[in-house]
C-alpha positions in Angstrom: 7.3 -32.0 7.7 9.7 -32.3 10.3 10.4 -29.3 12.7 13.8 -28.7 11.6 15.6 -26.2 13.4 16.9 -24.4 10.5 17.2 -25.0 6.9 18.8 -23.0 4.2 17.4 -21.3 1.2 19.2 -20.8 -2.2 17.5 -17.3 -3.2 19.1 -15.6 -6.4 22.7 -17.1 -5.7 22.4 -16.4 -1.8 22.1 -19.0 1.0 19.6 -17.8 3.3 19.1 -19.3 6.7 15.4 -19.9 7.6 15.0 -20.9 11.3 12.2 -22.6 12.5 10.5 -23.1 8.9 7.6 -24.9 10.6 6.4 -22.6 12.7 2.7 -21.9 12.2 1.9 -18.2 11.1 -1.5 -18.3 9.7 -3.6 -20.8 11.9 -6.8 -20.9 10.1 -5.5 -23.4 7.5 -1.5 -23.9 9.3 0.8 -22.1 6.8 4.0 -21.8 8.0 7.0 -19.8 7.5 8.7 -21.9 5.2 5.3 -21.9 3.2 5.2 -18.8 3.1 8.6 -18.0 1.8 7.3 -20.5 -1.1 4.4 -18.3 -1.6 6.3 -15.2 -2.2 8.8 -17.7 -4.6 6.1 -18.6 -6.4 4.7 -14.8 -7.3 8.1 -14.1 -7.8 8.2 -12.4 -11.1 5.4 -9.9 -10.9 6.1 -9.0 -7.0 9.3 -8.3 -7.8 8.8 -6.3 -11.3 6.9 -3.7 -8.9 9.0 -4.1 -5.7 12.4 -4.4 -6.5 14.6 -1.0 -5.8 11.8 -0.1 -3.2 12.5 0.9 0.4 10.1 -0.7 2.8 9.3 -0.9 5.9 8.9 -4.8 8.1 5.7 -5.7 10.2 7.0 -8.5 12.1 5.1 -11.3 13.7 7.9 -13.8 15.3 5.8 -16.2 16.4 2.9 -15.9 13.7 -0.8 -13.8 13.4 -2.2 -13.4 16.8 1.7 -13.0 18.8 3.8 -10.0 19.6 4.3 -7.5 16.8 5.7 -4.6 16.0 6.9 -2.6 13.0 10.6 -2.6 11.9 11.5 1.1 10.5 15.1 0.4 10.6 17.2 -2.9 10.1 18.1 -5.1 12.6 21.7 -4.9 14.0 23.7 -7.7 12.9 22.0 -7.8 9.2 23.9 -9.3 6.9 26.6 -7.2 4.3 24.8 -8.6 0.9 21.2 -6.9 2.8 20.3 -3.5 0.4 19.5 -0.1 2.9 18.7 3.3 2.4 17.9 6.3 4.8 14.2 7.1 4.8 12.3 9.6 7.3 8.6 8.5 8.8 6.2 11.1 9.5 7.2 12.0 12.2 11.1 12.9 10.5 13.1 9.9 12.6 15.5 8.8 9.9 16.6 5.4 9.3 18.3 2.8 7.2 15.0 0.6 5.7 15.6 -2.3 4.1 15.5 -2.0 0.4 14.0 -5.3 -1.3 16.6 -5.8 -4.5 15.7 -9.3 -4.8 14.1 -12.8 -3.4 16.8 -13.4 -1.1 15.9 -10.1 0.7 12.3 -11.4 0.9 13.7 -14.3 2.1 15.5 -13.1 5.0 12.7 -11.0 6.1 10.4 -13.5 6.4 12.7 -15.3 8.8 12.7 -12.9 10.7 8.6 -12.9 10.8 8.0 -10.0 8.7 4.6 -11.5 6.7 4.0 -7.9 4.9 6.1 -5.1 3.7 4.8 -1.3 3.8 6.5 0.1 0.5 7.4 3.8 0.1 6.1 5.4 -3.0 9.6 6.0 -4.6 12.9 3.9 -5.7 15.8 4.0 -3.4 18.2 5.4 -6.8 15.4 8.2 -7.5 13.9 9.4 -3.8 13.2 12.7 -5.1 10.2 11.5 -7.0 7.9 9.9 -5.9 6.7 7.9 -8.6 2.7 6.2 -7.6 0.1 7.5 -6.8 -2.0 5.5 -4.2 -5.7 5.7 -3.7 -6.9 4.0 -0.8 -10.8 3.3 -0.9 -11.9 3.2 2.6 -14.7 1.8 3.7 -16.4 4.1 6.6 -18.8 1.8 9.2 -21.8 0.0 7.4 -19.9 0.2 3.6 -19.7 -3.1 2.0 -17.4 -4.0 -0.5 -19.9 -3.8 -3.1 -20.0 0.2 -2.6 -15.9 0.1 -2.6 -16.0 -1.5 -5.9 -18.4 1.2 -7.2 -16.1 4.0 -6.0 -13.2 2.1 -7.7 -15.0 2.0 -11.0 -16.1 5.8 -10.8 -12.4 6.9 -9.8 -10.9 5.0 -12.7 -13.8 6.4 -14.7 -12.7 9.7 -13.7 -9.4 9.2 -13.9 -9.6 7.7 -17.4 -11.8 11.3 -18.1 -8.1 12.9 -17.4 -6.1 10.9 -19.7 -4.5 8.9 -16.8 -4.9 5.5 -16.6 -5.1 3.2 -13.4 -4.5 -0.1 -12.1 -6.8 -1.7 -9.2 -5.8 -4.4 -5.9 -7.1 -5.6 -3.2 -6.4 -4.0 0.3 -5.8 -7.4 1.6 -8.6 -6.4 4.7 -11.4 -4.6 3.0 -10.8 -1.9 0.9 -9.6 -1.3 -2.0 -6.4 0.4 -3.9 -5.8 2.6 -7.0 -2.3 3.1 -8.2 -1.2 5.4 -10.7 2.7 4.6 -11.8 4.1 8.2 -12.2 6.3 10.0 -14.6 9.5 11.0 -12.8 8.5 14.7 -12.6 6.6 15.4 -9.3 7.8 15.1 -5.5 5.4 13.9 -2.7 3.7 17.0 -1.7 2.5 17.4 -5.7 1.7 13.8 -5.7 -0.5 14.3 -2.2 -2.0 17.7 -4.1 -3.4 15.3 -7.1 -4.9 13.1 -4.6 -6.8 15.9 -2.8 -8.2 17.2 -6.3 -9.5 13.7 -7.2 -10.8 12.9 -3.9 -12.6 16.2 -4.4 -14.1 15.7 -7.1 -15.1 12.6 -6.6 -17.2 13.7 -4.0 -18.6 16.6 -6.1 -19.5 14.0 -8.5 -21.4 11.5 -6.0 -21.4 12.6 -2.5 -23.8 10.2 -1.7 -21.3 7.4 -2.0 -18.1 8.6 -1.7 -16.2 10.9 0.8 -13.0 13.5 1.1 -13.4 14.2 4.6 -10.9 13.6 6.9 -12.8 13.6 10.0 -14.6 10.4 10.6 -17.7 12.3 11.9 -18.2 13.8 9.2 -17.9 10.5 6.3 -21.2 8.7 7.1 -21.9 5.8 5.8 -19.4 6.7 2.2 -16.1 5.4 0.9 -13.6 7.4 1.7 -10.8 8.6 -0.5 -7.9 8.4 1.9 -5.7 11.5 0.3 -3.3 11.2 2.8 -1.6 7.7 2.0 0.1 10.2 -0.9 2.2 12.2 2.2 5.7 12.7 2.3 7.2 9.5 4.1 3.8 7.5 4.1 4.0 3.9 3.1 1.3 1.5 1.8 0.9 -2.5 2.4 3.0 -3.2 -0.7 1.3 -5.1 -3.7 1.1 -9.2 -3.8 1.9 -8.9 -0.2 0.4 -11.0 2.6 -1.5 -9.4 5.4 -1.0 -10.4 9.0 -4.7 -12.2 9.0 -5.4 -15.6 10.0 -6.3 -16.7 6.6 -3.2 -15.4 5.0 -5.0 -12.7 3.0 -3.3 -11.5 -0.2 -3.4 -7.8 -1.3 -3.7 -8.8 -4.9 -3.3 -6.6 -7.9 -6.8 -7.4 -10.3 -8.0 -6.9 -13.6 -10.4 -4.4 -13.2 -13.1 -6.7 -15.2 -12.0 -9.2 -12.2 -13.3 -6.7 -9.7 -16.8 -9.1 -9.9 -15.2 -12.2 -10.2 -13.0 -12.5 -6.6 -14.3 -12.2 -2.9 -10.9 -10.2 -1.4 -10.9 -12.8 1.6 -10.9 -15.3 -1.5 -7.2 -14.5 -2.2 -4.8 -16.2 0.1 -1.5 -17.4 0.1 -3.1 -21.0 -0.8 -5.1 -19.5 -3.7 -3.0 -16.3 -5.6 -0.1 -18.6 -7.2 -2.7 -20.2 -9.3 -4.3 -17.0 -10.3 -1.1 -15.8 -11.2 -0.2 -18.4 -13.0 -3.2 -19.0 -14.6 -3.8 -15.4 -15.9 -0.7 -13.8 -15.4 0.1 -10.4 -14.0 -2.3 -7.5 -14.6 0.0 -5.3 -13.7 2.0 -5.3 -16.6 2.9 -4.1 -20.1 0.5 -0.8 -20.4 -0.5 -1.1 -16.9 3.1 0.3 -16.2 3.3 3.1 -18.3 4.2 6.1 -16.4 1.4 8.6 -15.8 1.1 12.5 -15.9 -0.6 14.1 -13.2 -0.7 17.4 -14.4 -4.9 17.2 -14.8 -5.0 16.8 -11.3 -2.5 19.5 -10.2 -4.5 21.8 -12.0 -8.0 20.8 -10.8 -5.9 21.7 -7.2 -4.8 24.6 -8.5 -8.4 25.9 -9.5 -9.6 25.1 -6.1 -7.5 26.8 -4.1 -7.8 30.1 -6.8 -11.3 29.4 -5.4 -11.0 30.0 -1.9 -10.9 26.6 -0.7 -8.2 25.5 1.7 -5.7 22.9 1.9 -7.2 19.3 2.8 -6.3 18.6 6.8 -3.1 16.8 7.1 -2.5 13.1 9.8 -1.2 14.8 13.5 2.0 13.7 13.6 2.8 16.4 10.2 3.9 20.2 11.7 1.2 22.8 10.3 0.8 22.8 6.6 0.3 25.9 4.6 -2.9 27.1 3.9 -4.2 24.4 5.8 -7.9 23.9 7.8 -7.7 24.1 11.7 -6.6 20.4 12.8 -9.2 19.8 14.9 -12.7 17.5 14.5 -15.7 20.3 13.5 -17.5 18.8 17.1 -14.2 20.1 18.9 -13.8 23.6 17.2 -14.7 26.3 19.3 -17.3 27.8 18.2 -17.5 32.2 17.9 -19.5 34.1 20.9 
């Protein structure tokens, strides 16, 4: 196509203004901007079924994978009236307005301005108080393939399933995997954190020779690890059906779990997911949204700590948590005289 210098793009009754649509942002096969904005037209419906309402937060790549980035916590000044915000914190407590993603025309003008993936917060901007997923993020420690992540997906639904509570399975768009749970609107973030920490405990009690709770990397091994911690207050996750910042345009895609066998993740591209999605529709829906009750796992969190065991260690940039573990690596700890 011609390198226009700016075209404009009719998003649900909004004209957009896309500047540079040809720029190159994922060189391995030459997608551009403007192709990119088609890929997220074209997943539309289901993107939008779990996005819309959400606050996120921007990584932006101007000039495409492999230039300057940076992440975009607040919205730019100068964004336009019809743009959705609301005030979120980050870990660390700095408050801002995110953008909120209320529909394609938001997308839209995020992508122009080189965000490629949004980092969704686990709540909708109308209900903040509750957090309403919970997100399981398989990890794979050094030397862990993604045939041992798909295991430990299988065993945590399997478990999960053993609870009553049913889960739903994508692609990291890198090379993990995630489990989300959508939530009944009863629980806030630390609760929803606590249910993680039970299942990634008990998950390890149940195979310890594949999968991992630890929070210090010295101590995983060569095991999955059950990243608890995505659940924290003010923690996002790469959202679903979006694109990573990878050469190849990577797509963290929501799956069937009788998929899981059936896809290589690095498979699933912005060239590749529209015909998936359109040829098998969105797994994500129907039952797949019915809200969830945690209460199993709050329980299970409950019995632990009645039996002496602490709090799981919390990321550094948190202040001290109750009951929780010194916050330093077992190698550091000083040891007694």
């Amino acid at each position: 196509m011609a390198k226009a210098e700016s075209i404009t793009v009719h998003a649900d009754g909004i004209d957009v203004v896309v500047s540079n649509p040809g720029k190159v942002f994922f060189p391995q096969r030459g997608e551009t901007k403007l192709d990119l904005i088609e890929y997220y037209r074209a997943v539309a419906e289901p993107f939008m079924e779990w996005i819309r309402g959400r606050p996120v937060m921007m990584e932006r790549y101007p000039n495409g994978v492999g230039g300057k980035s940076w992440w975009q916590k607040r919205v730019p000044a100068g964004t336009p009236e019809w743009v959705h915000t609301t005030e979120v914190a980050t870990p660390n407590g700095t408050k801002s307005d995110a953008l909120v993603v209320q529909d394609m025309a938001h997308v839209v003008w995020a992508v122009n301005l080189g965000c490629l993936g949004f980092h969704v917060w686990p709540f909708h901007a109308a209900t903040p108080e509750h957090t309403d997923e919970l997100r399981v993020d398989l990890d794979p420690s050094p030397g862990v393939g993604y045939h041992e992540v798909k295991q430990a997906a299988r065993l945590a639904r399997d478990l999960l399933g053993e609870l009553g509570i049913r889960a739903n399975v994508k692609t990291s768009g890198s090379r993990g995997l995630h489990i989300y749970v959508p939530l009944q609107p009863r629980w806030d973030s630390y609760q929803v954190r606590a249910a993680a920490v039970a299942l990634a405990r008990l998950l390890e009690k149940r195979h310890p020779d594949l999968i991992t709770a630890q929070w210090w990397k010295e101590e995983r091994g060569r095991r999955v690890f059950v990243d608890y911690n995505q659940n924290a207050p003010h923690k996002t996750v790469f959202g679903a059906w979006c694109v990573r910042p990878r050469v190849g345009g990577q797509v963290s895609t929501p799956l069937a779990w009788d998929e899981l066998d059936d896809v290589e993740p690095d498979d699933l591209t912005i060239a590749t997911v529209p015909a998936l999605v359109a040829a098998r529709g969105n797994p994500w829906s129907g039952p797949a949204r019915e809200p969830q009750s945690i209460e199993p796992l709050l329980e299970q969190y409950d019995r632990d700590l009645a039996s002496g065991m602490m709090d799981a260690p919390w990321p550094p940039v948190y202040p001290k948590m109750p009951n929780e573990p010194p916050r330093v690596a077992p190698s550091r700890a000083k040891k007694p005289r």
